[in-house]
C-alpha positions in Angstrom: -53.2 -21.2 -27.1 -52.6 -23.6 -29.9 -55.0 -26.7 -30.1 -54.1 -30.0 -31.5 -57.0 -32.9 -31.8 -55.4 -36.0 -32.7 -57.4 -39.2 -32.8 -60.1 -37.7 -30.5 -57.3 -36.8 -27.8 -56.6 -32.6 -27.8 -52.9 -31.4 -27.3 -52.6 -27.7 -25.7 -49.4 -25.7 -26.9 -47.3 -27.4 -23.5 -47.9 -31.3 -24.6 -46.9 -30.9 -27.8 -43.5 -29.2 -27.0 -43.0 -32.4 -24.6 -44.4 -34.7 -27.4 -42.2 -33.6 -30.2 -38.9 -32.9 -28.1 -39.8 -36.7 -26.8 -40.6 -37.8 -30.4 -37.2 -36.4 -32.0 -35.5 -37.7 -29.1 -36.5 -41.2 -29.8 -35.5 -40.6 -33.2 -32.2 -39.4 -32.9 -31.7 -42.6 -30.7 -32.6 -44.6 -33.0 -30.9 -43.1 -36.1 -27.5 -43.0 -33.5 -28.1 -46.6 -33.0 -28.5 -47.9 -36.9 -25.7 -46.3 -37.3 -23.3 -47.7 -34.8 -24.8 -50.9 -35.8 -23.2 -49.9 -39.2 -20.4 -49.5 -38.1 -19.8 -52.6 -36.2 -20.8 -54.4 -39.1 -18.1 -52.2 -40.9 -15.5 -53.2 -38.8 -16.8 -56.7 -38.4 -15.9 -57.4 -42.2 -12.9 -55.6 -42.3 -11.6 -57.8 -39.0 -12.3 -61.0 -41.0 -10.9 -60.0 -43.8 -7.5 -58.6 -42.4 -4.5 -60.7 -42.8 -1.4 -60.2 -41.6 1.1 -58.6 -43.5 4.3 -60.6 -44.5 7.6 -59.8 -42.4 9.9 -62.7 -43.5 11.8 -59.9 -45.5 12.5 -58.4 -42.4 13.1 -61.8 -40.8 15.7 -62.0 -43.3 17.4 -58.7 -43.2 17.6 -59.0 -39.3 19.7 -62.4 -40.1 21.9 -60.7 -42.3 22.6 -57.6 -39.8 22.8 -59.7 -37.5 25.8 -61.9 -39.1 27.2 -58.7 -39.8 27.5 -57.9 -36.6 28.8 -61.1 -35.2 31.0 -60.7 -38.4 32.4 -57.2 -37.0 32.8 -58.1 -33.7 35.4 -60.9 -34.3 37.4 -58.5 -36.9 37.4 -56.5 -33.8 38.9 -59.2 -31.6 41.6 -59.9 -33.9 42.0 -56.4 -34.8 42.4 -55.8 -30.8 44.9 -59.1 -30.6 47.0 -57.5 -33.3 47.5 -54.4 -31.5 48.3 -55.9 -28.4 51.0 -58.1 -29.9 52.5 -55.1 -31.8 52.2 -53.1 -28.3 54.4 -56.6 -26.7 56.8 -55.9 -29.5 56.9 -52.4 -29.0 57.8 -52.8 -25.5 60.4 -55.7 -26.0 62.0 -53.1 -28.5 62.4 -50.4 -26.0 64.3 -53.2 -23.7 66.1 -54.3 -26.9 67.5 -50.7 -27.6 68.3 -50.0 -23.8 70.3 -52.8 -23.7 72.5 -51.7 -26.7 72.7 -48.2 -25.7 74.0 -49.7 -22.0 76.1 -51.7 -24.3 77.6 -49.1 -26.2 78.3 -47.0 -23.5 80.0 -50.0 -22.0 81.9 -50.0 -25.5 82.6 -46.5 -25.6 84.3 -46.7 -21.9 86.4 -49.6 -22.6 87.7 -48.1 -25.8 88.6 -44.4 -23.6 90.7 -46.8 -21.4 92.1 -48.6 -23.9 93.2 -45.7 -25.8 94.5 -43.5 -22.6 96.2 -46.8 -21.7 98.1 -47.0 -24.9 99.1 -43.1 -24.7 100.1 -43.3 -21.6 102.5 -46.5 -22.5 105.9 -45.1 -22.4 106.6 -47.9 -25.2 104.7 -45.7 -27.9 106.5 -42.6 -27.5 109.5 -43.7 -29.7 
């Protein structure tokens, strides 16, 4: 078995195996540590030093859509109004054009009579 004498104090081949897993243990811990430490100080200076980025050009182009779109929606409404006066129209029309076609029936009739009246007058056989 391996012997180690270190300051008067021997180490068989067992305690050293504990000793140096123990010793690289502490060091990994403490290299793992100095640099998360490095880190936070990292991020610590890049969280002071951030500023936020500028969005009034958005700002601004949210106010124009948005005038656009109050814009378009009254074109609409008017657009809409229009169409329902023409439909008004349209409908008065229809009535319009009944009328004379009831008319011109009406017409028509009186001017069959009239005709078979003056026909039938014995007067305008001569």
């Amino acid at each position: 078995m391996a012997e180690v004498d270190v300051g008067g104090v021997k180490f068989k081949g067992g305690k050293i195996m504990v000793i140096l897993t123990a010793l690289t243990t502490f060091g990994g811990s403490l290299w793992g540590g100095f640099e998360f430490y490095k880190d936070y100080l990292d991020m610590k200076g890049q969280i002071t030093e951030y500023t936020a980025p500028d969005l009034s050009g958005f700002d601004k182009r949210l106010d124009l859509l948005q005038q656009e779109v109050t814009m378009l929606q009254s074109e609409i409404s008017m657009i809409l109004e229009e169409v329902e006066l023409v439909a008004d129209v349209a409908k008065e029309l229809k009535e319009v054009i009944k009328d004379i076609e009831v008319d011109m029936k009406q017409l028509e009739t009186d001017v069959d009579k009239q005709i078979k009246k003056a026909l039938n007058n014995p007067l305008s056989k001569m």
